[in-house]
C-alpha positions as semicolon CSV with decimal commas, in nm:
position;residue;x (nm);y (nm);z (nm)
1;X;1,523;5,527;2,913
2;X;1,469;5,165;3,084
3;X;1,416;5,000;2,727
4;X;1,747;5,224;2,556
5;X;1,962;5,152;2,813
6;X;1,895;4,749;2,793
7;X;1,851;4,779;2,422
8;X;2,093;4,468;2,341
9;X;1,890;4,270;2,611
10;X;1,555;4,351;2,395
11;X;1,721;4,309;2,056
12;X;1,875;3,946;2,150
13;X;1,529;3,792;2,303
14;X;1,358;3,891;1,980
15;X;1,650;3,747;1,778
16;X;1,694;3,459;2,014
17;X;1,245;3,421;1,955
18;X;1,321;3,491;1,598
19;X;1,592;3,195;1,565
20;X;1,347;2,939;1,739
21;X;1,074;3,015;1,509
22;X;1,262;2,979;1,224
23;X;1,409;2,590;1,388
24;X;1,045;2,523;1,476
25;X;0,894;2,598;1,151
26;X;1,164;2,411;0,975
27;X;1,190;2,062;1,206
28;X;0,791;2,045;1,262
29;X;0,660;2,237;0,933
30;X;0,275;2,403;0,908
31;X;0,055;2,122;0,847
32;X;-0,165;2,258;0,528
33;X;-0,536;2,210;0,529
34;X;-0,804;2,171;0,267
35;X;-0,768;2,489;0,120
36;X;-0,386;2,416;-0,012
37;X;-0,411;2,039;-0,015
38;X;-0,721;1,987;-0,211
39;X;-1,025;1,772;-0,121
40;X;-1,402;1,746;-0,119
41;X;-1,674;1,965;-0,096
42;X;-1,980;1,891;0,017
43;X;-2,322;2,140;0,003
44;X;-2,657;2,022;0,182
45;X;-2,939;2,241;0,200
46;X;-3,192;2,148;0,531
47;X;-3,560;2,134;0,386
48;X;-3,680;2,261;0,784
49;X;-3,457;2,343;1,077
50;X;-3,120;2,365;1,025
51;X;-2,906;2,167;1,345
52;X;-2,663;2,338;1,564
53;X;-2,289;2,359;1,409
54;X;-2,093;2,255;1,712
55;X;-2,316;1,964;1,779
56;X;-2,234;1,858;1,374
57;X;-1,876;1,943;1,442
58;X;-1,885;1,719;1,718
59;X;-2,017;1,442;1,529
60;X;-1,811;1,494;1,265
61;X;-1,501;1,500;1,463
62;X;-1,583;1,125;1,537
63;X;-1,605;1,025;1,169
64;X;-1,161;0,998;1,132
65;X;-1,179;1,218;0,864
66;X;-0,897;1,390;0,967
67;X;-0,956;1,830;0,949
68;X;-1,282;1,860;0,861
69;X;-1,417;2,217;0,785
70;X;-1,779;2,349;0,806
71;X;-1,927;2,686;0,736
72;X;-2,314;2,779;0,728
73;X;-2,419;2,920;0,390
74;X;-2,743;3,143;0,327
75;X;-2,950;3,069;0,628
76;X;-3,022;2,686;0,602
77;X;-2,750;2,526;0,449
78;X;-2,371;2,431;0,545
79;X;-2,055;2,355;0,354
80;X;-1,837;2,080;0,426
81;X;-1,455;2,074;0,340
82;X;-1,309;1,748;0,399
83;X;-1,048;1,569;0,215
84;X;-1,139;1,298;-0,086
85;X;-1,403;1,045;0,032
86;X;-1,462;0,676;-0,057
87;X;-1,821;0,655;-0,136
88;X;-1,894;0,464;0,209
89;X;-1,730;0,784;0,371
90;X;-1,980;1,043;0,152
91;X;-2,288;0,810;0,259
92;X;-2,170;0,878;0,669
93;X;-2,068;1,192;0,652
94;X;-2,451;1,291;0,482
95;X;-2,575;1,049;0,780
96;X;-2,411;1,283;1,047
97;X;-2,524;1,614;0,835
98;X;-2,869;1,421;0,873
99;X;-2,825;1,344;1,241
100;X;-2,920;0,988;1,196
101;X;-3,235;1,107;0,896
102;X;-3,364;1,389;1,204
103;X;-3,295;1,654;0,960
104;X;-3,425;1,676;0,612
105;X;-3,138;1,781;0,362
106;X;-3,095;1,754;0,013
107;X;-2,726;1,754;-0,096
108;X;-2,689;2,088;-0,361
109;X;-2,357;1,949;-0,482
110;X;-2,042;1,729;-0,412
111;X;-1,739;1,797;-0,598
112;X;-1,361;1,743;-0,569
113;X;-1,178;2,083;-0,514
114;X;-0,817;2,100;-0,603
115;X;-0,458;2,325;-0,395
116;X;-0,477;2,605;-0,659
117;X;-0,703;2,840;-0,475
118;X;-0,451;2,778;-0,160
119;X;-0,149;2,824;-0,417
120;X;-0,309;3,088;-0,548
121;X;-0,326;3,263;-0,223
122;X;-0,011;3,245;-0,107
123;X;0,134;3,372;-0,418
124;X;-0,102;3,696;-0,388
125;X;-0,005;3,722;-0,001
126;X;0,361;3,737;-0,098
127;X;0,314;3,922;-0,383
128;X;0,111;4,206;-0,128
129;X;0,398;4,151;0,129
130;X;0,680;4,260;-0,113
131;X;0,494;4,519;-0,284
132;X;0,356;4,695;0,057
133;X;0,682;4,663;0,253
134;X;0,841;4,841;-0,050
135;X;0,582;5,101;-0,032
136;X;0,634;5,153;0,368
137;X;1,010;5,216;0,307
138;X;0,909;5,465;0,036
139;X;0,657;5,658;0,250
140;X;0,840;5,649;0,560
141;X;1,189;5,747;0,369
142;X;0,967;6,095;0,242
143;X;0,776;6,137;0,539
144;X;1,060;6,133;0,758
145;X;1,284;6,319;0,501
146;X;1,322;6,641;0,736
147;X;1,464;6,443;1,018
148;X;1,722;6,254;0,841
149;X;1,978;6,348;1,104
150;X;2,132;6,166;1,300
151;X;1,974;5,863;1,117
152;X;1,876;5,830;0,741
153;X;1,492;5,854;0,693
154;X;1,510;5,517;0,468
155;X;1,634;5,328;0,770
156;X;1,336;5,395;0,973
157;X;1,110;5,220;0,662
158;X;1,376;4,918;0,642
159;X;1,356;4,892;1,023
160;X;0,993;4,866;1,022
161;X;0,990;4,584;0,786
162;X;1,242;4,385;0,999
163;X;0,985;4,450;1,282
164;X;0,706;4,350;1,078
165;X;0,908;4,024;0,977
166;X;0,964;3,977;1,312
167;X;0,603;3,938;1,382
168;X;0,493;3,718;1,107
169;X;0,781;3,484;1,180
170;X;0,755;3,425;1,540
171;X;0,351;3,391;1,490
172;X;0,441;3,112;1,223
173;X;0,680;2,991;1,438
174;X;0,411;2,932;1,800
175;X;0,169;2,813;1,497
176;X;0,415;2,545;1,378
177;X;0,427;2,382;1,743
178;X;0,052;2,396;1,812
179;X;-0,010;2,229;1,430
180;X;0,263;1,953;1,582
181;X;0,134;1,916;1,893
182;X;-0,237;1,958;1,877
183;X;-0,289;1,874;1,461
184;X;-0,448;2,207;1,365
185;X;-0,394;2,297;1,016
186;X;-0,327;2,596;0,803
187;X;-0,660;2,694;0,570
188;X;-0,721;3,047;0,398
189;X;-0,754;3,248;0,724
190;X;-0,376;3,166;0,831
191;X;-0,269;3,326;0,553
192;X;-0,539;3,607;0,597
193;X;-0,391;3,634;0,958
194;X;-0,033;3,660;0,841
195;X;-0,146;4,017;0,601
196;X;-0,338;4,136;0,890
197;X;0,012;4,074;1,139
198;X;0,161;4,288;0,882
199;X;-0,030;4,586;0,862
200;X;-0,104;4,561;1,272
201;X;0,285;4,584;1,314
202;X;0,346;4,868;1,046
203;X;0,078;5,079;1,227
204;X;0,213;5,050;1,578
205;X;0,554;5,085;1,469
206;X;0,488;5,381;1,272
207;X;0,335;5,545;1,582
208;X;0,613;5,488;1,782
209;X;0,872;5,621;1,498
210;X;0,654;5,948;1,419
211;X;0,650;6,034;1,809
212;X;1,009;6,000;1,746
213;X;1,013;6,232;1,429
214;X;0,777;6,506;1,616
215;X;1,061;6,546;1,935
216;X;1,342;6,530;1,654
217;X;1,136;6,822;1,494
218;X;1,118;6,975;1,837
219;X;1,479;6,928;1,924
220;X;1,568;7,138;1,575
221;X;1,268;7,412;1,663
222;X;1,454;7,505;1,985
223;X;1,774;7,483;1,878
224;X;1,821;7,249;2,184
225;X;1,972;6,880;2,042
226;X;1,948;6,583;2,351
227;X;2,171;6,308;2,269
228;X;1,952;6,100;1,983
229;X;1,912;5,787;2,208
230;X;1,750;6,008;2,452
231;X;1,503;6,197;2,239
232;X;1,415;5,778;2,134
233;X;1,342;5,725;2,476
234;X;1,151;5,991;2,546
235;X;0,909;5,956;2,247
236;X;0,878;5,567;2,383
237;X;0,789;5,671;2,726
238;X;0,560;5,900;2,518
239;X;0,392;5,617;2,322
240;X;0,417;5,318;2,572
241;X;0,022;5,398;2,721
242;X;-0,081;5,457;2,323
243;X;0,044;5,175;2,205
244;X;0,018;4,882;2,510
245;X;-0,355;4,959;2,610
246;X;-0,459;4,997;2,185
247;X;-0,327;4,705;2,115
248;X;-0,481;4,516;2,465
249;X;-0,790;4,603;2,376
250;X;-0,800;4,458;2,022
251;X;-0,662;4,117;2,196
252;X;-0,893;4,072;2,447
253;X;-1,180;4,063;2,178
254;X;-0,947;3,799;1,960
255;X;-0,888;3,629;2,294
256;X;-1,328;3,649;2,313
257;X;-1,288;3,527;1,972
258;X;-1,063;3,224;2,043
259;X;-1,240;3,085;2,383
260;X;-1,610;3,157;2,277
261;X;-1,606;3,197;1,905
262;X;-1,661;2,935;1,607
263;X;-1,375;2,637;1,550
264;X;-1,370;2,775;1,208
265;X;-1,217;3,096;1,358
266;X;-1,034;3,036;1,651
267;X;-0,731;2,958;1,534
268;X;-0,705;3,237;1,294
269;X;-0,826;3,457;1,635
270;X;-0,512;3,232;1,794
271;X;-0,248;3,376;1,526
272;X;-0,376;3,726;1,535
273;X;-0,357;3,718;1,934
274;X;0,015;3,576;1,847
275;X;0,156;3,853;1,636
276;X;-0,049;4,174;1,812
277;X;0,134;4,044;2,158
278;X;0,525;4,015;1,940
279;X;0,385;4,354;1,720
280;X;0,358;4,545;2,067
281;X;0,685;4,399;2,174
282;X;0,876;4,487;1,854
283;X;0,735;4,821;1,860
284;X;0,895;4,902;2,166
285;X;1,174;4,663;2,234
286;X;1,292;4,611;1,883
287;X;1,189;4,837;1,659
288;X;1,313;5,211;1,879
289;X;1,695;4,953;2,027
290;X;1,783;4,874;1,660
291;X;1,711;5,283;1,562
292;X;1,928;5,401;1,860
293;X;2,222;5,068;1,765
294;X;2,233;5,168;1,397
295;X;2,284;5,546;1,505
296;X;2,549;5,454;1,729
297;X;2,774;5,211;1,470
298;X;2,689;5,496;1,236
299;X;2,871;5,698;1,477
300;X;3,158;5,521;1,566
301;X;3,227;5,431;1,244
């Protein structure tokens, strides 16, 4: 009953976190990358041995292109995202790919690639966003149909989505100070990060608000009703193991992921470290509070 009985404690940290994400993301912004800006693209193909990626990345870094992005392709080849180059800046950045003519590579294509596959994106990821949130409040409003006492079962779906906004926005909001303060910026995987937040933070808050349904269930069977904030704190005391050491486990290989992993990945590793820690939190200590607060005005009113 620890988390129940400080509900409004829980409930004004994550709108107080909630509030400073939204200042943060509107005073310092999300500095796009390649993939929204537009740019260059540049394919080489090694004839032998293919060099090491963080010893190119390295190199690279010390060209002032600004974010420069570079994946492997097939098994000796790379792809370099960068944005528009002068033709002095094409000729060095082949020299580095090269390593100073060590490495034999023919260039398979250079082209200029424009923001609509970024645009593009983000209209599908909101597009997914509205259409699955509406979908949670629909299945959660019939799954939960036969406990609609003391609280309506569509108020568990909309309270879900408020959790799952909850995530997404304070992730963008610790992203929006480390793209201010450390120049990282915002490619495909950020927004691949922000749909996996969401369907993270439905899942654990789902688990949390069936445990819930099952002891309402219960309650009925036995014809024995607990006061409805203490049936919620019972499931959570149920589902605080479940849900703490699933969700550790999954962050300590994003947090393997982030340390030891590829530059291409770590910051997408970074954001999904972000919103699992907040999707536990909410879970718990926003999620069940704001049930048990909306029963209670219910009730007085």
């Amino acid at each position: 009953m620890f988390v129940i009985k400080h509900k409004k404690i829980f409930v004004a940290i994550s709108i107080i976190l909630v509030i400073l994400s939204i200042i943060s993301i509107s005073v310092f912004g999300i500095k796009m990358g390649i993939d929204f800006k537009g740019g260059a693209l540049t394919e080489v193909t090694y004839v032998g041995e293919r060099p090491l990626q963080v010893d190119l990345n390295s190199e690279l870094a010390l060209l002032g292109l600004g974010s420069v992005v570079l994946q492997p392709t097939g098994e000796s080849g790379y792809i370099v995202k960068t944005r528009d180059l002068t033709d002095d800046e094409h000729q060095a950045l082949l020299s580095v790919m090269s390593a100073g003519d060590e490495y034999e590579l023919v260039e398979t294509s250079f082209n200029s690639i424009g923001p609509s596959t970024g645009r593009e994106l983000s209209r599908k990821a909101i597009t997914a966003i509205i259409l699955s949130s509406f979908a949670v409040v629909c299945f959660i409003a019939f799954a939960f149909r036969k406990v609609s006492n003391p609280v309506s079962s569509w108020k568990y779906g909309l309270i879900a989505i408020a959790a799952l906004l909850h995530d997404v926005i304070i992730a963008a909001g610790v992203f929006s100070l480390l793209s201010k303060f450390t120049g990282v910026e915002a490619d495909s995987l950020f927004v691949v990060a922000a749909l996996t937040i969401v369907g993270l933070s439905i899942a654990d808050t789902i688990v949390v608000f069936d445990r819930i349904r099952e002891n309402l269930r219960n309650e009925d069977n036995i014809k024995h009703h607990s006061k409805f904030e203490e049936i919620v704190g019972k499931s959570l005391d149920q589902s605080y193991a479940r849900s703490i050491l699933t969700s550790l486990t999954t962050i300590l290989v994003l947090l393997s992921l982030f340390f030891f992993g590829p530059p291409a990945t770590k910051y997408f590793a970074f954001m999904l470290t972000t919103g699992m820690i907040f999707g536990v939190y909410s879970s718990i200590f926003f999620a069940s509070p704001v049930l048990v607060m909306w029963e209670e005005h219910k009730r007085k009113a």
